[in-house]
C-alpha positions as CSV (number, residue, x, y, z in Angstrom):
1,X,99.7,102.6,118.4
2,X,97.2,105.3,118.0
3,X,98.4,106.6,114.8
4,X,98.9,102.6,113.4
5,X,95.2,102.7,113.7
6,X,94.6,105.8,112.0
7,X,96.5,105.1,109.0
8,X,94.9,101.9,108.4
9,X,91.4,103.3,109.0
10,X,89.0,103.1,106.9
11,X,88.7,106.6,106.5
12,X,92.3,107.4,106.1
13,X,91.7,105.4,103.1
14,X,89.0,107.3,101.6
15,X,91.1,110.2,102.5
16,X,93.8,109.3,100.2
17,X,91.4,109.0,97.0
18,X,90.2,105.8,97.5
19,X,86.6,105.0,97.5
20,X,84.2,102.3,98.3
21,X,82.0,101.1,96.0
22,X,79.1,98.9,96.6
23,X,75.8,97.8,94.8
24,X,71.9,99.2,95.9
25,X,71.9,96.0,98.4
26,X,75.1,97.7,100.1
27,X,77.4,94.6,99.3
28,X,81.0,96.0,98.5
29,X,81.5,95.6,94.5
30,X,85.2,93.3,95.0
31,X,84.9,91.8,91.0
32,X,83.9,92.9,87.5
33,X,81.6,89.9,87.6
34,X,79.6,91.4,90.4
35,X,77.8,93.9,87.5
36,X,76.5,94.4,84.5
37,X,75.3,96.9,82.4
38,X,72.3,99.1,83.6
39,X,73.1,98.2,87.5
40,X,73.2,101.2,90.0
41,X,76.1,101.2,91.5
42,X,77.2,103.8,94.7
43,X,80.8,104.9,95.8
44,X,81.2,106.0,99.3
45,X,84.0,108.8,98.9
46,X,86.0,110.7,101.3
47,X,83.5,114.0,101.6
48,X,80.4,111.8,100.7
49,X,78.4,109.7,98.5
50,X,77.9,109.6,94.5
51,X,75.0,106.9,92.6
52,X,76.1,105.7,89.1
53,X,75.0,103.5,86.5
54,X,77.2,101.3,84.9
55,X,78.1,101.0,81.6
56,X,81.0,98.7,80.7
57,X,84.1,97.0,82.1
58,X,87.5,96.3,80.5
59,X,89.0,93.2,81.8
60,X,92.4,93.3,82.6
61,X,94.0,89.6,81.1
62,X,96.8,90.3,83.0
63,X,94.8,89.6,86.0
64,X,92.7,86.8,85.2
């Protein structure tokens, strides 16, 4: 049961190249339509934390 809960951790996750990314308020970025050019944007990464700004999107039509 032990390792169940360590390989769907959060930071087992990160751990395999995932990452987290939120907006300055914290909320985690789920959508495209949650940004738009110029917004800061963070990503919470395995060994730490990186701040970018964003600059565009491609929407995938495959998924809309």
């Amino acid at each position: 049961m032990v390792e169940t809960l360590h390989v769907v951790s959060p930071l087992a996750t990160l751990n395999r190249g995932y990452s987290i990314v939120t907006a300055t308020s914290g909320d985690i970025l789920r959508s495209h339509t949650s940004v738009t050019k110029g917004d800061e944007i963070n990503a919470k990464l395995a060994d730490g934390d990186c701040s970018f700004q964003f600059l565009w999107k491609h929407v995938n039509p495959d998924l809309q």
